[in-house]
PDB file of N, CA, C, O and CB in Angstrom:
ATOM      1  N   UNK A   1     -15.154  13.072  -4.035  1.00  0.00           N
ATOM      2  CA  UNK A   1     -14.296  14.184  -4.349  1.00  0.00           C
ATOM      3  C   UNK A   1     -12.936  13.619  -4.789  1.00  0.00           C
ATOM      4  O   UNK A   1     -12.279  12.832  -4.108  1.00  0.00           O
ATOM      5  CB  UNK A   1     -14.155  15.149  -3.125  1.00  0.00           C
ATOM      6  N   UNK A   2     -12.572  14.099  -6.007  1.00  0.00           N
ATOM      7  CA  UNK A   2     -11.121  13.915  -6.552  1.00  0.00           C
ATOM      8  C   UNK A   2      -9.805  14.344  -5.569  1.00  0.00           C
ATOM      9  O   UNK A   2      -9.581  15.480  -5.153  1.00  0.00           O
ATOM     10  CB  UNK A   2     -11.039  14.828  -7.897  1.00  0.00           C
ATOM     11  N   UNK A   3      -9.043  13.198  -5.325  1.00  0.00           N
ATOM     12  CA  UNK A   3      -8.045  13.596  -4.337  1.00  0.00           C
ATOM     13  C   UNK A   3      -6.632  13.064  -5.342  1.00  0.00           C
ATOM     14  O   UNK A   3      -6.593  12.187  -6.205  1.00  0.00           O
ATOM     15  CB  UNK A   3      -8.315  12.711  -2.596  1.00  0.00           C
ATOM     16  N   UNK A   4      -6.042  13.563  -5.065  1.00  0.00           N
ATOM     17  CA  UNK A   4      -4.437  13.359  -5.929  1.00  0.00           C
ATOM     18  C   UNK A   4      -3.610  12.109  -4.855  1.00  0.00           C
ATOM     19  O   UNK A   4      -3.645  12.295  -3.638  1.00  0.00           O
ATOM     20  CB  UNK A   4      -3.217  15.340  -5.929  1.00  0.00           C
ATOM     21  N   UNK A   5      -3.008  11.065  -5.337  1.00  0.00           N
ATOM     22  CA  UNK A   5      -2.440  10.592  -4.379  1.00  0.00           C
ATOM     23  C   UNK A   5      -1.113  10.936  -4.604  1.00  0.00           C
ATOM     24  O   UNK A   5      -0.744  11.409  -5.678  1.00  0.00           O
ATOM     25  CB  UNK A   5      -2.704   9.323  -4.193  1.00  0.00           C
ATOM     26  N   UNK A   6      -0.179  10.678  -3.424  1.00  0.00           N
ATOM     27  CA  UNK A   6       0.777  11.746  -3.011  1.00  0.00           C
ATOM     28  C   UNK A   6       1.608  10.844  -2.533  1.00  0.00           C
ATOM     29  O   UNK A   6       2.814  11.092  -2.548  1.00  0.00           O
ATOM     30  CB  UNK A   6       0.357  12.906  -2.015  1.00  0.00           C
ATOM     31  N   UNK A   7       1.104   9.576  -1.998  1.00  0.00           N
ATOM     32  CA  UNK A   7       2.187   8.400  -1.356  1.00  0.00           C
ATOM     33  C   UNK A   7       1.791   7.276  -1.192  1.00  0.00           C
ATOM     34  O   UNK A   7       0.683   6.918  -1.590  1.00  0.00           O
ATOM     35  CB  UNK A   7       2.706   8.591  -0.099  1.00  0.00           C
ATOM     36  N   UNK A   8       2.575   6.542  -0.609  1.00  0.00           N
ATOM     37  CA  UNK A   8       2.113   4.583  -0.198  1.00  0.00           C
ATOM     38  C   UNK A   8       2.511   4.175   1.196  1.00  0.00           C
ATOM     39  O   UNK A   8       3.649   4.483   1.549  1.00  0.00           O
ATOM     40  CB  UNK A   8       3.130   3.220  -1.283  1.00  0.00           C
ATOM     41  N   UNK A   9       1.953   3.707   1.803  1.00  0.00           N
ATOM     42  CA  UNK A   9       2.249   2.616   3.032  1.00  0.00           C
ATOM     43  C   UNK A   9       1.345   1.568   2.829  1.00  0.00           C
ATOM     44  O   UNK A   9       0.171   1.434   2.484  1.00  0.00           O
ATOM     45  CB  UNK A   9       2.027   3.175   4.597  1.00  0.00           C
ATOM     46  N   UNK A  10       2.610   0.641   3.272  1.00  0.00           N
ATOM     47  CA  UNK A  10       1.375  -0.456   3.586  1.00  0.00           C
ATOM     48  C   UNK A  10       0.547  -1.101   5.117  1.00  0.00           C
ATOM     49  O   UNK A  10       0.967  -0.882   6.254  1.00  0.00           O
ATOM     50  CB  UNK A  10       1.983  -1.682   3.002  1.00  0.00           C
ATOM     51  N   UNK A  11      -0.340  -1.685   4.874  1.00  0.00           N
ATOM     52  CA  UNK A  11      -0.929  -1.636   6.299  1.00  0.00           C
ATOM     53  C   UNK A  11      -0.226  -2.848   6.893  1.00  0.00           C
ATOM     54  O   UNK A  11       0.757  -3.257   6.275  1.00  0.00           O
ATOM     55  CB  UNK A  11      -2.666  -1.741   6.391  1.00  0.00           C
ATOM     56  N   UNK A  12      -0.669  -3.617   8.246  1.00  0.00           N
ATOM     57  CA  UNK A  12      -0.439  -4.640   8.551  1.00  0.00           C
ATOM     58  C   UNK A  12      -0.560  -5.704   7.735  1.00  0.00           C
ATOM     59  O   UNK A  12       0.453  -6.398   7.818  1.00  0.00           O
ATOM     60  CB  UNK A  12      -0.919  -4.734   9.379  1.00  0.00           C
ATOM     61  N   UNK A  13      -1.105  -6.000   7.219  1.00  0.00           N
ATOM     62  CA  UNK A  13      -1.406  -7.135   6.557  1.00  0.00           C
ATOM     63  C   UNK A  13      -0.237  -6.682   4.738  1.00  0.00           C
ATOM     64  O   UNK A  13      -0.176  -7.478   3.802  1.00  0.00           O
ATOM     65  CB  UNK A  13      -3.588  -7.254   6.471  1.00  0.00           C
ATOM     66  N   UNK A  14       0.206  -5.835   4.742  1.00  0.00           N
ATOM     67  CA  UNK A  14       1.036  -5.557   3.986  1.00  0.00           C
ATOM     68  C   UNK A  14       0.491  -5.660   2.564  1.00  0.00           C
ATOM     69  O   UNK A  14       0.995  -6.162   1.559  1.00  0.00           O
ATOM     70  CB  UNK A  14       2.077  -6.271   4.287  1.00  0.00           C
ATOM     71  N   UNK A  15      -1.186  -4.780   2.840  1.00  0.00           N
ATOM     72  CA  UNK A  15      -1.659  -4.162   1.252  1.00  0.00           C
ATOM     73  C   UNK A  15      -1.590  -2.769   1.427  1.00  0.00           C
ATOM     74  O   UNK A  15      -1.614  -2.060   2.434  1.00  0.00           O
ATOM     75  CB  UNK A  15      -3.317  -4.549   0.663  1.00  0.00           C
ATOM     76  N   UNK A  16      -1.441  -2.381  -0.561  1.00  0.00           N
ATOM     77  CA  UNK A  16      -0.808  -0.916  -0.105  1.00  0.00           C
ATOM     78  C   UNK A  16      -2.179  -0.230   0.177  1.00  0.00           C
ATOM     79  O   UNK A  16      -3.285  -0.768   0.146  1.00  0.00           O
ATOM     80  CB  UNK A  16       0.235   0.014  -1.421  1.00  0.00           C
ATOM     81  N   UNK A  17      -1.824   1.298   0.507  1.00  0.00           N
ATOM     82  CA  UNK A  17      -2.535   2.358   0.904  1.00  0.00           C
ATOM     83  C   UNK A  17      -2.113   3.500   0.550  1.00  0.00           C
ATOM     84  O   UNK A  17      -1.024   3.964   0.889  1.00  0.00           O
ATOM     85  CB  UNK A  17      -2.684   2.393   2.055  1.00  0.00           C
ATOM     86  N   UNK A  18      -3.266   4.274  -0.447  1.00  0.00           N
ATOM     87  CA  UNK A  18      -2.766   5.567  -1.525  1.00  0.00           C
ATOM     88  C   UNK A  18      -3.113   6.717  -0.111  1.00  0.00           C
ATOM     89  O   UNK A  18      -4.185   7.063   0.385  1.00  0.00           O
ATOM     90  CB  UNK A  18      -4.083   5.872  -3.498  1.00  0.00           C
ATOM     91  N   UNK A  19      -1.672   7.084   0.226  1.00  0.00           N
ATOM     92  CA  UNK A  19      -2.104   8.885   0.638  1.00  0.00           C
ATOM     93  C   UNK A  19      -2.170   9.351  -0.318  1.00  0.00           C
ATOM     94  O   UNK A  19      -1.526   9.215  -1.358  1.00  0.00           O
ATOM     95  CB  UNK A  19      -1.198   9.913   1.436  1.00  0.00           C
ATOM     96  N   UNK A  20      -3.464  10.317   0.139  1.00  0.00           N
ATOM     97  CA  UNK A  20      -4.105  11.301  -0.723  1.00  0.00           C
ATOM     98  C   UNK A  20      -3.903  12.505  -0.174  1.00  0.00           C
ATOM     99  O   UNK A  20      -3.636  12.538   1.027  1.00  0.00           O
ATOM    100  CB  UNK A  20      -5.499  11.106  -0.944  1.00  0.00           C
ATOM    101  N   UNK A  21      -3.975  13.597  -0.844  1.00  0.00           N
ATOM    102  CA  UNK A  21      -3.433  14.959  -0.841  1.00  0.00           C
ATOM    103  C   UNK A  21      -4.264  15.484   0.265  1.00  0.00           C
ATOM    104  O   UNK A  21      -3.680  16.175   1.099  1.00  0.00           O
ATOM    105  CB  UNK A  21      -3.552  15.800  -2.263  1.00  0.00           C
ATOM    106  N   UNK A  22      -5.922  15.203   0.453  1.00  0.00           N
ATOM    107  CA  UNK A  22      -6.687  15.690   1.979  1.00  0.00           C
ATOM    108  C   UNK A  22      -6.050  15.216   2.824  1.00  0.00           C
ATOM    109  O   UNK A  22      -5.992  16.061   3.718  1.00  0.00           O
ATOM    110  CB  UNK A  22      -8.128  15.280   2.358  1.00  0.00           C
ATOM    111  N   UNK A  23      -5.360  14.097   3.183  1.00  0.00           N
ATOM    112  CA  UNK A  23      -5.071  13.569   4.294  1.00  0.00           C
ATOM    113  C   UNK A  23      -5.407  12.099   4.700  1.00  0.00           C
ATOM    114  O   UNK A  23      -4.921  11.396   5.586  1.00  0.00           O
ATOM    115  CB  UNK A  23      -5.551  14.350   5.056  1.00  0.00           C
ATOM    116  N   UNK A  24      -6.348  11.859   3.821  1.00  0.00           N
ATOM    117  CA  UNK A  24      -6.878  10.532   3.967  1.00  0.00           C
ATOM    118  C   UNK A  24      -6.075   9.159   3.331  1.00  0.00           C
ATOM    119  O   UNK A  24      -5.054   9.146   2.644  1.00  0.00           O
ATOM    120  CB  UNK A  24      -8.223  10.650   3.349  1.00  0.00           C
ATOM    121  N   UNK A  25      -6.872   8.057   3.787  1.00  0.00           N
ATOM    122  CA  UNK A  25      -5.798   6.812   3.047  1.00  0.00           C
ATOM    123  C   UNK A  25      -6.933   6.266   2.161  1.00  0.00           C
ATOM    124  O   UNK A  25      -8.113   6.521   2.401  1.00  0.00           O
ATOM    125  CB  UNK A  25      -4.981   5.356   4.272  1.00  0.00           C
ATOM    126  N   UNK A  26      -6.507   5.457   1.064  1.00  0.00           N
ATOM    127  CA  UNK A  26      -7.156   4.625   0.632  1.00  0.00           C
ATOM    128  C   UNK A  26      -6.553   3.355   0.002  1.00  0.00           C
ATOM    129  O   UNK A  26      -5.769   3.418  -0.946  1.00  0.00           O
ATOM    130  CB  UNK A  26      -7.836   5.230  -0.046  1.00  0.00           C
ATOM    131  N   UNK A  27      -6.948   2.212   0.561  1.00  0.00           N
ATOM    132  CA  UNK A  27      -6.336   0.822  -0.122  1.00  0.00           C
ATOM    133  C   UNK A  27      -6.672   0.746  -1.403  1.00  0.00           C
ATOM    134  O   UNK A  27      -7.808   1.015  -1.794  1.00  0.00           O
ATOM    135  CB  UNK A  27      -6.813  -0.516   0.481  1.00  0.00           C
ATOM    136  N   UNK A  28      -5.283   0.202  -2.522  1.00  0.00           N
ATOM    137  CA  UNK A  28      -4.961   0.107  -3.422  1.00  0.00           C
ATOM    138  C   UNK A  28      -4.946  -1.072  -3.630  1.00  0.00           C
ATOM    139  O   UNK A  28      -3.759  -1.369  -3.489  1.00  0.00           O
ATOM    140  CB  UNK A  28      -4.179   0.659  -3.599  1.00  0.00           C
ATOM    141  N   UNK A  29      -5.575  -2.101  -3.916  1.00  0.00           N
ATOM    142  CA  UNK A  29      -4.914  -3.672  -4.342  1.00  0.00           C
ATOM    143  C   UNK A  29      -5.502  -3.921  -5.339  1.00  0.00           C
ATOM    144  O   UNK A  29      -6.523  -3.369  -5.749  1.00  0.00           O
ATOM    145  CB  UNK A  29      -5.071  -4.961  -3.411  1.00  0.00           C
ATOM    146  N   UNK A  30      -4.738  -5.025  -5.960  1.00  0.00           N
ATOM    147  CA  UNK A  30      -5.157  -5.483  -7.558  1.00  0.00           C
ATOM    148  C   UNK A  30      -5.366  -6.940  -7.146  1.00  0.00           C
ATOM    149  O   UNK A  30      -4.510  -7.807  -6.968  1.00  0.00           O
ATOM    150  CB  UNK A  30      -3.813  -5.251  -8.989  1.00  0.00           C
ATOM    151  N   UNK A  31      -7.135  -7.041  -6.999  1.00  0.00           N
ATOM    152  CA  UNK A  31      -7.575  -8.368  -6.776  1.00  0.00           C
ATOM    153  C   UNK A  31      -8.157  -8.201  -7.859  1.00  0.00           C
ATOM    154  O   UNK A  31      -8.986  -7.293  -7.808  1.00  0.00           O
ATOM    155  CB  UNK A  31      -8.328  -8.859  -5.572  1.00  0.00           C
ATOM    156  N   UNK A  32      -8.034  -8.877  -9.162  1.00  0.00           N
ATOM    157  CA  UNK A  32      -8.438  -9.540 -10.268  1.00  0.00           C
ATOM    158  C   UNK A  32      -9.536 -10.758  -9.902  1.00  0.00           C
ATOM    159  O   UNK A  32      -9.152 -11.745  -9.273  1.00  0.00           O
ATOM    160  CB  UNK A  32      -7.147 -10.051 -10.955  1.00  0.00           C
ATOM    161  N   UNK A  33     -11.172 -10.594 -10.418  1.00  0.00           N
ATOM    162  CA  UNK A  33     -11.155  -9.736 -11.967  1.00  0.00           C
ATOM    163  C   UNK A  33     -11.867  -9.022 -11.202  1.00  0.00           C
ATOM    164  O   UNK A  33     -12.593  -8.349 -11.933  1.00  0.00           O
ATOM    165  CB  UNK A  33     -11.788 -10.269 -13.624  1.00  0.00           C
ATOM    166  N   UNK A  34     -12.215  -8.616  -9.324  1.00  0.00           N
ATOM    167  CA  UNK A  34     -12.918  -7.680  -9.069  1.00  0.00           C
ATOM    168  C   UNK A  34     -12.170  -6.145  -9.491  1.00  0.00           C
ATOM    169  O   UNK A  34     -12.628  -5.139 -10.033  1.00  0.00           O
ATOM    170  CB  UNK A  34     -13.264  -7.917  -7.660  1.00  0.00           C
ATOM    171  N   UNK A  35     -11.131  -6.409  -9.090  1.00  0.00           N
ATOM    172  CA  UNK A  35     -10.707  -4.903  -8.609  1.00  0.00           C
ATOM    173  C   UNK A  35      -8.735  -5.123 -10.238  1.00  0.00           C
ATOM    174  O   UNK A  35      -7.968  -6.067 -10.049  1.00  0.00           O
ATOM    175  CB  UNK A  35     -10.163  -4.885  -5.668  1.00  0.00           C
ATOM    176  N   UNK A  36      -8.559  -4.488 -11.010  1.00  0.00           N
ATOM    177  CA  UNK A  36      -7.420  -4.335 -11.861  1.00  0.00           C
ATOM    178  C   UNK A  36      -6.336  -3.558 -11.640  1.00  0.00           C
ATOM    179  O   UNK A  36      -6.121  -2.844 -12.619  1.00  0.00           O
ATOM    180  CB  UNK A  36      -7.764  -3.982 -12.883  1.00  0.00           C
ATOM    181  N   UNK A  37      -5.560  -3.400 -10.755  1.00  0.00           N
ATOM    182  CA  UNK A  37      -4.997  -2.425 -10.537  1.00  0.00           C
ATOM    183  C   UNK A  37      -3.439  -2.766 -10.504  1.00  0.00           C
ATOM    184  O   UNK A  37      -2.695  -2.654  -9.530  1.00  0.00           O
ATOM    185  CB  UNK A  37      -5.582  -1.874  -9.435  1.00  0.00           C
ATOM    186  N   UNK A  38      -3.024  -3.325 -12.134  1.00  0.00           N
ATOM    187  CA  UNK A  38      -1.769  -4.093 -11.494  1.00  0.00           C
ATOM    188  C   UNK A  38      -0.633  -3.206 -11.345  1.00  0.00           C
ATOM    189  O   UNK A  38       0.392  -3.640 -10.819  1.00  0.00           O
ATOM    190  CB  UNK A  38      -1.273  -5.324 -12.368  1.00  0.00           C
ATOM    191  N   UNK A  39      -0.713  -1.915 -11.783  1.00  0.00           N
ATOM    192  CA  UNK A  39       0.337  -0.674 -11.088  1.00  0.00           C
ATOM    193  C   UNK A  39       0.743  -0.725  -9.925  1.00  0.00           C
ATOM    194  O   UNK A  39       1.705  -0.002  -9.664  1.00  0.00           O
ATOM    195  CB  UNK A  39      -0.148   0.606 -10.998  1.00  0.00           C
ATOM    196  N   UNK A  40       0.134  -1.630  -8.762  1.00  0.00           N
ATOM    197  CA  UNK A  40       0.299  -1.767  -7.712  1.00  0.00           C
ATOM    198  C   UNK A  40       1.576  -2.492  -7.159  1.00  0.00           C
ATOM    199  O   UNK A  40       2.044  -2.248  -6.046  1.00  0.00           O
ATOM    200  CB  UNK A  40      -0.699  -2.182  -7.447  1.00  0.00           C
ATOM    201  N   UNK A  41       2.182  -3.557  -8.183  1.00  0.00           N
ATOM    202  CA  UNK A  41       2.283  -4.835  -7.451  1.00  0.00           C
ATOM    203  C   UNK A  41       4.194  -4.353  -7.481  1.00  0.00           C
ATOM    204  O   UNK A  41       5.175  -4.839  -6.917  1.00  0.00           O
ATOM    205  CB  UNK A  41       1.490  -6.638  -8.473  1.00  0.00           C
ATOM    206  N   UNK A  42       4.001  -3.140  -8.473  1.00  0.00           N
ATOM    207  CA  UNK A  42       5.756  -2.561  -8.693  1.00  0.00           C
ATOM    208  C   UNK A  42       6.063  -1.272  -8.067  1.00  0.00           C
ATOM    209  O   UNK A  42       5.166  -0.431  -8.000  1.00  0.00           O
ATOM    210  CB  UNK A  42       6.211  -2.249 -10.370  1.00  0.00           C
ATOM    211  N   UNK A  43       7.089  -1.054  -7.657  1.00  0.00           N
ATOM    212  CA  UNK A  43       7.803   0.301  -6.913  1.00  0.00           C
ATOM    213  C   UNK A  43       7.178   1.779  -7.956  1.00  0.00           C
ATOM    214  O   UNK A  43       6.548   2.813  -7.734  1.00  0.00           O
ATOM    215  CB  UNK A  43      10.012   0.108  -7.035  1.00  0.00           C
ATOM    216  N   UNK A  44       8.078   0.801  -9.666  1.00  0.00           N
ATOM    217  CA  UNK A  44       7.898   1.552 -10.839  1.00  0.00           C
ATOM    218  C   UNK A  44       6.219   2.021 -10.605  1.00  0.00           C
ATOM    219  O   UNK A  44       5.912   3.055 -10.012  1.00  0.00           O
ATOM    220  CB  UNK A  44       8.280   0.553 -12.318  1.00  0.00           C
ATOM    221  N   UNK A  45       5.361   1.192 -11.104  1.00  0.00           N
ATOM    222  CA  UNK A  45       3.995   1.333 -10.653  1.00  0.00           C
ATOM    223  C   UNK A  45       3.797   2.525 -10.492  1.00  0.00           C
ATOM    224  O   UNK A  45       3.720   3.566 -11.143  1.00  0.00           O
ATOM    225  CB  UNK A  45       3.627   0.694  -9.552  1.00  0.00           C
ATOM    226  N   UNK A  46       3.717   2.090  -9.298  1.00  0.00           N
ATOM    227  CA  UNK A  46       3.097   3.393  -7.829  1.00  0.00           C
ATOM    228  C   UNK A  46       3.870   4.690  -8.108  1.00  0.00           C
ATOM    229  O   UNK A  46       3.292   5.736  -7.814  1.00  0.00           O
ATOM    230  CB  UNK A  46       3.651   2.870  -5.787  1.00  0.00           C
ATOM    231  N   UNK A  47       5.148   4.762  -8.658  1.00  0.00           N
ATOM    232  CA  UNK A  47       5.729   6.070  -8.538  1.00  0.00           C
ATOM    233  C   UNK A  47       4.507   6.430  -9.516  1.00  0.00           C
ATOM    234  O   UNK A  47       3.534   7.063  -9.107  1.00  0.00           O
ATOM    235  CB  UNK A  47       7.491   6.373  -8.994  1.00  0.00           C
ATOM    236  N   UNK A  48       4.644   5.931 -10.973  1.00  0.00           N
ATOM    237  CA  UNK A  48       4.158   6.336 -12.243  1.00  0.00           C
ATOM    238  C   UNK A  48       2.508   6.794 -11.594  1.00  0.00           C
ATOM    239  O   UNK A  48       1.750   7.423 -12.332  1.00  0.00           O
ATOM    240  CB  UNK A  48       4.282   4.915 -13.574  1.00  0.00           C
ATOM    241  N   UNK A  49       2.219   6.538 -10.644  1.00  0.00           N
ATOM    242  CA  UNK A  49       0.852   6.789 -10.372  1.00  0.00           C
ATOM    243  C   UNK A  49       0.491   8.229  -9.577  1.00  0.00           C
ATOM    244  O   UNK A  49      -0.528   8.866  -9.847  1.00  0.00           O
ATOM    245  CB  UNK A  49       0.382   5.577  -9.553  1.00  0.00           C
ATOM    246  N   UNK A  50       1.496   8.668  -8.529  1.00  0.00           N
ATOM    247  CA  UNK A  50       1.366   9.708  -8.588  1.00  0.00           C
ATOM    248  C   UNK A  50       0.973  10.782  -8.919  1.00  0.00           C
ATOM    249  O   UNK A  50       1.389  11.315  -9.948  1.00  0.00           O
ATOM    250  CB  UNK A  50       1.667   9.730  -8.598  1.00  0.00           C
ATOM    251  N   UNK A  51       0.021  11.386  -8.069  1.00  0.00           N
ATOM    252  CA  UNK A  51      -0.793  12.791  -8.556  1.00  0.00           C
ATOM    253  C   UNK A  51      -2.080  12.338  -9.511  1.00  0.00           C
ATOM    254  O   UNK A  51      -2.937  13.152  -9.855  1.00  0.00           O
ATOM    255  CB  UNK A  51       0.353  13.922  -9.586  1.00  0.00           C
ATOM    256  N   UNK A  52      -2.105  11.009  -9.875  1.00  0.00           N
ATOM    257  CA  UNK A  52      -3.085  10.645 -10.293  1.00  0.00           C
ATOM    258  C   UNK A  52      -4.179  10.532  -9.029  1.00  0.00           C
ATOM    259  O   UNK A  52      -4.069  10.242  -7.837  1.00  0.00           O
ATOM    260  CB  UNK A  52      -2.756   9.512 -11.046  1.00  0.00           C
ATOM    261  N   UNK A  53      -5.424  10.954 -10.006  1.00  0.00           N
ATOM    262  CA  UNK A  53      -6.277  11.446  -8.569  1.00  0.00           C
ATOM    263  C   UNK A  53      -7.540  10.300  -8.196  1.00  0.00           C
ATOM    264  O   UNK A  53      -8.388  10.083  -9.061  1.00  0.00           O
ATOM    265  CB  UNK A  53      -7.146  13.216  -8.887  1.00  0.00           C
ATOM    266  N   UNK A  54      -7.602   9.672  -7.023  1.00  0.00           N
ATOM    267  CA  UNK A  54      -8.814   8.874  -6.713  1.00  0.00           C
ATOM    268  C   UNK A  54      -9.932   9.715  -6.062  1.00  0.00           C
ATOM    269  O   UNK A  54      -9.865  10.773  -5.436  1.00  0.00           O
ATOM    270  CB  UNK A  54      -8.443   7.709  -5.774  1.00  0.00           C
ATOM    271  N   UNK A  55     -11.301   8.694  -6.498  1.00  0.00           N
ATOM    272  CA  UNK A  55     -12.080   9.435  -5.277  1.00  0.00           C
ATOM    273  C   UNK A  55     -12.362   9.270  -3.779  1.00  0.00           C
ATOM    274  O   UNK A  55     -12.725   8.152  -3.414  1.00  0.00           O
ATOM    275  CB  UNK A  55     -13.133   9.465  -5.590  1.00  0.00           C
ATOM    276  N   UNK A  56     -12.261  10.085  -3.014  1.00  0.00           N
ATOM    277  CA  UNK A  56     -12.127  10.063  -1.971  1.00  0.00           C
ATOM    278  C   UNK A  56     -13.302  10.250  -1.142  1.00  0.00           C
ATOM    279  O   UNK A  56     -13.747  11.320  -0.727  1.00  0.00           O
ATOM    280  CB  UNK A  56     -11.290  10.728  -1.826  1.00  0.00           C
ATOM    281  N   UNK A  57     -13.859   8.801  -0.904  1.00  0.00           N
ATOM    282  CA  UNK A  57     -15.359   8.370  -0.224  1.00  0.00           C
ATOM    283  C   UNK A  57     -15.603   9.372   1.106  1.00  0.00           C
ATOM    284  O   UNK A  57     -16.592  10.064   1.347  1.00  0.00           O
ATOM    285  CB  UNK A  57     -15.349   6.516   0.380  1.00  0.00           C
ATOM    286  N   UNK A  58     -14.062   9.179   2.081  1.00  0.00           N
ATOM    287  CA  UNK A  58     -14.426  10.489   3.436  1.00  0.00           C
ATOM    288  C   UNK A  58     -14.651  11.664   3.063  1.00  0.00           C
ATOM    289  O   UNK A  58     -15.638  12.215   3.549  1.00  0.00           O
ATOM    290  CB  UNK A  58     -13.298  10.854   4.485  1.00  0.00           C
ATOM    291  N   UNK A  59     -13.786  12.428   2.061  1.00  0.00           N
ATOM    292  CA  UNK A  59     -14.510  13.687   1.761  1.00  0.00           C
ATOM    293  C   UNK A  59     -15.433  13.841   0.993  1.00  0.00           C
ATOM    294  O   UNK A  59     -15.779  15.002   0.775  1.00  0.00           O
ATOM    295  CB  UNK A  59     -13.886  14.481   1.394  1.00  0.00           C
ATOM    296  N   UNK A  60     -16.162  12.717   0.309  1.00  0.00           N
ATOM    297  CA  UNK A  60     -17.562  12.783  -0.012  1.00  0.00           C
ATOM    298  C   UNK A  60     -18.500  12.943   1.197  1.00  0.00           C
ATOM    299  O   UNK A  60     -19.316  13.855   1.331  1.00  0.00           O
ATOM    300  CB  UNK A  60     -17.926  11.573  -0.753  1.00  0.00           C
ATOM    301  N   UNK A  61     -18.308  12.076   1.937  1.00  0.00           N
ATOM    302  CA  UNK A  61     -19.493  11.857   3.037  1.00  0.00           C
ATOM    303  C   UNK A  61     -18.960  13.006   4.274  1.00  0.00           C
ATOM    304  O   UNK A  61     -19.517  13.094   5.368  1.00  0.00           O
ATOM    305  CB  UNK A  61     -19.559   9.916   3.719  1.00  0.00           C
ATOM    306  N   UNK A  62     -18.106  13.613   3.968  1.00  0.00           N
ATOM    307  CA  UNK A  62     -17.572  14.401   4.970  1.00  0.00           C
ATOM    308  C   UNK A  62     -18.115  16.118   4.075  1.00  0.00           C
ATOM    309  O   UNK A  62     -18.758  16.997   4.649  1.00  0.00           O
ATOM    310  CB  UNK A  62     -15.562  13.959   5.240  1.00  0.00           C
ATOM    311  N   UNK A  63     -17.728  16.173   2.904  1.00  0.00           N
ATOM    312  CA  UNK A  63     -17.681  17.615   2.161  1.00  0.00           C
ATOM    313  C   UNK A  63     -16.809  18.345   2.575  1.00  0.00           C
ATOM    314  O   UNK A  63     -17.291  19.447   2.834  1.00  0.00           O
ATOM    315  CB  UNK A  63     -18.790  18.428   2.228  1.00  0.00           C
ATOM    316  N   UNK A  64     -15.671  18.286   2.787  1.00  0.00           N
ATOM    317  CA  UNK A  64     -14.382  18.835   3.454  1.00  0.00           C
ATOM    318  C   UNK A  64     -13.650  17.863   3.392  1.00  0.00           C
ATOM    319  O   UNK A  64     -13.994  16.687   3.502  1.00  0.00           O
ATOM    320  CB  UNK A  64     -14.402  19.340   4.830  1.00  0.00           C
ATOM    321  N   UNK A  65     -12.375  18.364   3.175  1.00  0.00           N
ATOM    322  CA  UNK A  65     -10.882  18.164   3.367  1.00  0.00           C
ATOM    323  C   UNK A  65     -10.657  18.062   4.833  1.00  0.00           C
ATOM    324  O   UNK A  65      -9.490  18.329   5.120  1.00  0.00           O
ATOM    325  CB  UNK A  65      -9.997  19.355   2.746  1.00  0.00           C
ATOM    326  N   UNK A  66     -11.462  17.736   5.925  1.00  0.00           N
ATOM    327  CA  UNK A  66     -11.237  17.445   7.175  1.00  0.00           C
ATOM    328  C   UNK A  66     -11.048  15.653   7.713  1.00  0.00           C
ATOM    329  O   UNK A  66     -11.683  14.604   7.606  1.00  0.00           O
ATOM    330  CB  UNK A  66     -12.427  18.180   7.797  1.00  0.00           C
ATOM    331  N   UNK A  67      -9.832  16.109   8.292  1.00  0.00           N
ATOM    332  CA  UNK A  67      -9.320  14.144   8.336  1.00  0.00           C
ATOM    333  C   UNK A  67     -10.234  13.590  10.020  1.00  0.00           C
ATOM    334  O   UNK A  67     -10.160  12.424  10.408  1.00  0.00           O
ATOM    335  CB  UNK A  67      -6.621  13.852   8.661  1.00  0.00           C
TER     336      UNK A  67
END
């Protein structure tokens, strides 16, 4: 399910993590050449990313917006 992300923290290990508009988190990192995501690595980035929407694996396997 398409979720809008809405914010950033990072975890312990200090990779980020997209809040998403259900409530849920999802890690964001740009490990090249698995994963491209170099929007990540800037403030600029991540703002510009906003409301851009990921999918969101818990409310797949969940079918609800329940955290």
């Amino acid at each position: 399910m398409k979720q809008a992300i809405t914010g950033y923290h990072q975890d312990n290990e200090k990779h980020w993590v997209a809040e998403l508009e259900c409530g849920h988190f999802q890690h964001v990192r740009h490990n090249p050449p698995w994963v491209s995501r170099p929007w990540v690595i800037s403030p600029q980035g991540r703002r510009q990313m906003l409301g851009y929407q990921l999918n969101c694996k818990k409310c797949d396997i969940n079918g609800a917006k329940d955290i």
